[in-house]
N, C-alpha and C positions, 0 to 999 in steps of 0.2 A: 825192603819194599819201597816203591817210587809212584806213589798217588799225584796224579795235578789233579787240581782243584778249580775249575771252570763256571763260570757264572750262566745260567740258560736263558736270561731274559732281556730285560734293557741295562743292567744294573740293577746295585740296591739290593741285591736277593739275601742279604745274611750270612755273608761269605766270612765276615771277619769272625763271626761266632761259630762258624764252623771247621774254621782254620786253629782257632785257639782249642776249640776244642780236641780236634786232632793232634795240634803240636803237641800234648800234655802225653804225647807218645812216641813223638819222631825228635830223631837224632839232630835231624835238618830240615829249616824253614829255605826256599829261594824263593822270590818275588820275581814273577819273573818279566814282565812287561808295562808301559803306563809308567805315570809319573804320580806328579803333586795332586793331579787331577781326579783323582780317587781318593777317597776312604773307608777304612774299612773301621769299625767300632766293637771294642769288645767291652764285655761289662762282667764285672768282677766282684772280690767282695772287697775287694781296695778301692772300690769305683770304677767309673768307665773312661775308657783308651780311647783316643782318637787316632789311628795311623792312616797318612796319606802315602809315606816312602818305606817304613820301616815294619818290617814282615812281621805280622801280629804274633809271631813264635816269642818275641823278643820277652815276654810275660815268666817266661822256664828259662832260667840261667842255662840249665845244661843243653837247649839246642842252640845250635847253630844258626845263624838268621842271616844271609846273603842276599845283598840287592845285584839282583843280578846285570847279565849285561844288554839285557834286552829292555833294560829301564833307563830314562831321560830322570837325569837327579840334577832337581836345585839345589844348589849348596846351603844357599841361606836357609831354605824349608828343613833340609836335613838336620843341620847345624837345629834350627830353634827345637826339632823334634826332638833332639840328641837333648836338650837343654829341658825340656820338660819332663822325660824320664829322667832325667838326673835330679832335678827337683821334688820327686815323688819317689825319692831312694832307689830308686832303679839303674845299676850300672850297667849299661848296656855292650860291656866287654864281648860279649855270646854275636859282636854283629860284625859283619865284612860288608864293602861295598868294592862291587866287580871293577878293577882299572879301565875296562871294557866299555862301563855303562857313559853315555854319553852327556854332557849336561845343558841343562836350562841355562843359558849366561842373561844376562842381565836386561840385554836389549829383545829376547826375547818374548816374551808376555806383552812390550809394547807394540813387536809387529803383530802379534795372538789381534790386538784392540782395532790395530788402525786396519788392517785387513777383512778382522771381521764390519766395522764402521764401514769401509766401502763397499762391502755388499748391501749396505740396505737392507729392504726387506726381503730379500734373500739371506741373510746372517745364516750362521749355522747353530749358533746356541752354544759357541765354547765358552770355557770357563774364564777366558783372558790370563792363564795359570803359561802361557809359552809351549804347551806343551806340542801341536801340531809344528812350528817354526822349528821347534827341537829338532823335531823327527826328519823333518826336511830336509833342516842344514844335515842331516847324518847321513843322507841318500845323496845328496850333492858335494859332501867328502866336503863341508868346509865346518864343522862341527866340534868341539872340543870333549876329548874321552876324561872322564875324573883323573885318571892315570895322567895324563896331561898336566895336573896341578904341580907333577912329582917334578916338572922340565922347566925350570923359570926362565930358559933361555927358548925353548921351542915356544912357550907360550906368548915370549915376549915377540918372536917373529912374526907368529899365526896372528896373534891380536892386531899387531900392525896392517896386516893385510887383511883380514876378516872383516874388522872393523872398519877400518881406513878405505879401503879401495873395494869395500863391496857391499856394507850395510850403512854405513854414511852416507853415499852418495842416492841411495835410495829413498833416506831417511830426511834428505834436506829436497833431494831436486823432485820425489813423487807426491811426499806427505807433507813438502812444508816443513818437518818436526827438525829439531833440536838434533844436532850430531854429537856421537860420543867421544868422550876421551880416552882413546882407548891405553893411554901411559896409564893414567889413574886405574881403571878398568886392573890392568895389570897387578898393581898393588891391591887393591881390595882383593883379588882372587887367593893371590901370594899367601893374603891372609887369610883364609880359606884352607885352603892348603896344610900348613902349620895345624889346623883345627881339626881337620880330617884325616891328616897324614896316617895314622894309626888304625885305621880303619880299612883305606885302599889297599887291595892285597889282588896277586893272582889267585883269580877265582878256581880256573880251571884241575888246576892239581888237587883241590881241596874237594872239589866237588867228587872226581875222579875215584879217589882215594875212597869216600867214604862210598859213591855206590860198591869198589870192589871189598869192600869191608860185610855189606850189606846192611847196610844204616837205613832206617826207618826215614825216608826225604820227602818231603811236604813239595807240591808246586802251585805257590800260592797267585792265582792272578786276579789281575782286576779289572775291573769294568765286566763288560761281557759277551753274549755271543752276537746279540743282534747290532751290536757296536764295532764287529768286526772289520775290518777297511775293508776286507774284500766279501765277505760273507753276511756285513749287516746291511741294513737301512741304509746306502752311501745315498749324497754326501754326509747326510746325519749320524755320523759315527764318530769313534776315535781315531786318534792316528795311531794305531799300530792292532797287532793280531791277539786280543783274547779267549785265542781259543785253544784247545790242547797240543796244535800245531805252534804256536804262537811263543807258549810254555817253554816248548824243547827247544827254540832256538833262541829263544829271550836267557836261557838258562846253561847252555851247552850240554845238557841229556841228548840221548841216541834214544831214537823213538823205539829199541829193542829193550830199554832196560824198563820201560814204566810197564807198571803191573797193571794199575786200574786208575782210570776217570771219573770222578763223583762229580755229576752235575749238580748244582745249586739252585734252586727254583723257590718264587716267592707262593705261597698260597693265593694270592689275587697278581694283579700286574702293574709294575709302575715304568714312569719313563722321565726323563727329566731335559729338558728342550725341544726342539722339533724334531718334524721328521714322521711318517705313519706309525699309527696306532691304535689298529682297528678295533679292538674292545674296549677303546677309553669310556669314561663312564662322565658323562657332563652332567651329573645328575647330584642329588641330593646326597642316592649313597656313595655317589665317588668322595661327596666333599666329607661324608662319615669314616668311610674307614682312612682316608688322610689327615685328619685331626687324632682318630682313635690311635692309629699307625705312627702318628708326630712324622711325614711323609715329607720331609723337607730336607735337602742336600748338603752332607754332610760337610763338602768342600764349600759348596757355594750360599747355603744356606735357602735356596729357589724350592718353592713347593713344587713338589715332585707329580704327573697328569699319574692318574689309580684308574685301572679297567679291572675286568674280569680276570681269570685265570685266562689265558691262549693255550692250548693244546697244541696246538699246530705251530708255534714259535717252540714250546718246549721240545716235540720230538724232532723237529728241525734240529734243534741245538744236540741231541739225543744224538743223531744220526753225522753231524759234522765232527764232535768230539769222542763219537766210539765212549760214549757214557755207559760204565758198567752198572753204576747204582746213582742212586740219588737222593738229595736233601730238599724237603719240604720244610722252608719257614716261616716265622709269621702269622703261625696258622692262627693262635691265637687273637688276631686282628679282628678277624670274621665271627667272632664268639656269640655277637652280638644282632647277625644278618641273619633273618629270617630264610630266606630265599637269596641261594646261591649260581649262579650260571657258571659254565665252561664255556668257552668257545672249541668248538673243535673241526674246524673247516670256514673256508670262505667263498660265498658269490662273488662271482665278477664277470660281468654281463651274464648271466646266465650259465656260467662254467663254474661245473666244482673244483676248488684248489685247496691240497691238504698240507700246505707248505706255506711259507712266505712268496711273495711273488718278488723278484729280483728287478722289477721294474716297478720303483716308487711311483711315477701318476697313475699307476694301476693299484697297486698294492694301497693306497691311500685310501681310493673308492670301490675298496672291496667289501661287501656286506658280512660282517661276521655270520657263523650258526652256532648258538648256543642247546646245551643242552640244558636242563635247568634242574636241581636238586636240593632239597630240603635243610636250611642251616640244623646247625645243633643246640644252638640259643644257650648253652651256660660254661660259664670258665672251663678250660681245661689248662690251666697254668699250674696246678698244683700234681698233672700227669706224669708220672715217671716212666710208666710201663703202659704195650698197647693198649691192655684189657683194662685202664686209666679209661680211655679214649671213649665217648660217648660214641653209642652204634652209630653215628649218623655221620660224623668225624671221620671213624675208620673208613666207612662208607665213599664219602669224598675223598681220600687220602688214594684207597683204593682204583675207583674211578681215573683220577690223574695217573696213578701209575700204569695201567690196561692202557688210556690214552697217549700216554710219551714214550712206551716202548723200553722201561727201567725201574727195576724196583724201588721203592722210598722207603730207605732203612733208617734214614736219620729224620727226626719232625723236631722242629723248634716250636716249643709251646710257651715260650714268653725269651725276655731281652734278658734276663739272667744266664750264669756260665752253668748251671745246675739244672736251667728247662730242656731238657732235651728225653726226646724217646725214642730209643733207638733198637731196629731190628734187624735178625741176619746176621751172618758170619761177624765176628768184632775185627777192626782193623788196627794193625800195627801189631798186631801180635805174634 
């Protein structure tokens, strides 16, 4: 069976907790798009994971954990990530990184800064992590693939000229800044290379292999829908596709062999930089459920803007990634919120619209419509099963699902690997 795993919102939705929870079944984890730029967190009873590169499967020795080639990998990030599991007894033997995948080099992250600095107050709110310049240099074929590290004579060429005659001359005669070396350059990666060597494998036969076996294969992405280059909030996105399109070509799957799409959705909504958001919440209880939530970014540490639920961003997301079923979580956030609102449509000038509008100076000053429904006001963190669920709970749970057009078979009722209530057919079985 071949599930991807899709985020519905701005990010943030509890994907890494519903990834590991899944893995605890599947043959195969692939990662399949996005860089350093993401995190996904899981929390255990060994304590809690931080992955930005390294597909949260990596927790079960016996799956498989592939970064795939639809991901920009920093070596340094990976390397230190590789180093902190090994420091918490973890051999993370169970991982491959695609020859395919392309990498963050060095000078990367600093064109991320001084490009975003030249926008002013236009910036975009990236991370300064390389990861858009990545993506770039890989559309402009002057990009270096991990596989790459295995060629000390190719790479000694590319670098020459990569470096030399096309990011140097940019680096001194537009920004003023400092030019690299790119001999040294050369050696620092070498060493790189030696550290990872064990790791870089052809992806594709492996993957191959195990759909014709029919192995249980996770497709873990990240970031998420409204983030999408071409499908989100542009320019306030990522640079590349998280969506279940995004998946199969970040990963080398045939859009014939996935069975099903679980969308990922938070119980309220967050976002983390600019860009529209029309249920944000500038209020008291925005700034309540982001302290209760600890709603701050996992990569960059930035308090994350908290609105309402959107209905209308999630069956958007519903409807672009062929969502069969879906995960509500977080819900325990709201334990505490008297009074809960939806959004489920938007004014703009006087026209109803039940979708995102694809035009940001529009989409920005569009009037949410909420519908508004009764909190449940007491823990539900100790819930295992629906009939756990205070009627008011299910009630909201329900609602959302009628509104996005997909059942909610999975509900995260706290940040443990044990909070989960789950309804509906089981998966991976």
């Amino acid at each position: 069976m071949v599930i991807i795993l899709v985020g519905g919102q701005w990010g943030d939705e509890g994907k890494g907790k519903v990834i590991d929870f899944l893995a605890a079944k599947a043959q195969m984890v692939i990662r399949s798009q996005g860089g350093n730029n993401a995190g996904h967190t899981v929390i255990t009873e060994d304590g809690e994971f931080k992955f930005q590169l390294i597909p949260s499967g990596i927790l079960y020795p016996a799956c498989t954990c592939i970064i795939g080639n639809g991901v920009v990998v920093d070596p340094i990030v990976l390397l230190r990530e590789l180093s902190q599991l090994k420091e918490r007894g973890i051999q993370p033997k169970n991982l491959m990184v695609s020859e395919r995948a392309h990498m963050v080099m060095r000078y990367h992250p600093l064109f991320d800064r001084l490009e975003e600095d030249a926008r002013g107050d236009d910036r975009l709110g990236t991370t300064w992590r390389g990861i858009g310049p990545a993506y770039a240099d890989k559309i402009r074929r002057i990009g270096f693939r991990i596989g790459d590290l295995q060629k000390e004579g190719f790479m000694r060429k590319k670098l020459a000229f990569v470096v030399g005659q096309v990011k140097n001359p940019i680096l001194t005669k537009l920004y003023d800044a400092e030019a690299y070396d790119w001999e040294s350059m050369l050696e620092e990666y070498m060493g790189y290379a030696k550290q990872l060597d064990p790791y870089i494998k052809d992806t594709f036969p492996i993957i191959q292999d195990a759909l014709d076996s029919g192995a249980n294969i996770l497709l873990e992405g990240a970031q998420a829908t409204m983030l999408d280059l071409d499908f989100g909030t542009y320019p306030y996105v990522t640079s590349s596709n998280p969506t279940a399109g995004g998946a199969l070509t970040g990963s080398g799957i045939a859009p014939t062999k996935v069975d099903l799409t679980i969308g990922v959705f938070k119980a309220y909504a967050s976002r983390v930089g600019y860009g529209p958001f029309p249920s944000e919440l500038l209020d008291g209880v925005g700034d309540q459920i982001r302290e209760r939530g600890h709603e701050f970014g996992t990569v960059t540490g930035r308090p994350r803007r908290i609105g309402w639920f959107d209905s209308a961003v999630a069956r958007y997301a519903v409807r672009i990634n062929g969502v069969g079923r879906a995960a509500l979580m977080r819900l325990d956030i709201l334990d505490e919120q008297p009074l809960l609102k939806i959004c489920t449509a938007y004014d703009f000038r006087g026209e109803l619209h039940h979708h995102p509008l694809a035009n940001i100076s529009h989409y920005k000053h569009c009037t949410p419509i909420y519908e508004e429904m009764p909190g449940w006001e007491t823990p539900i963190g100790s819930a295992r099963c629906w009939e756990d669920l205070p009627s008011r709970c299910r009630d909201y749970i329900e609602r959302i699902g009628e509104l996005i057009g997909a059942p909610i078979d999975l509900i995260g009722t706290g940040p443990r690997r044990d909070q989960f209530v789950t309804r509906g057919p089981k998966l991976f079985d």
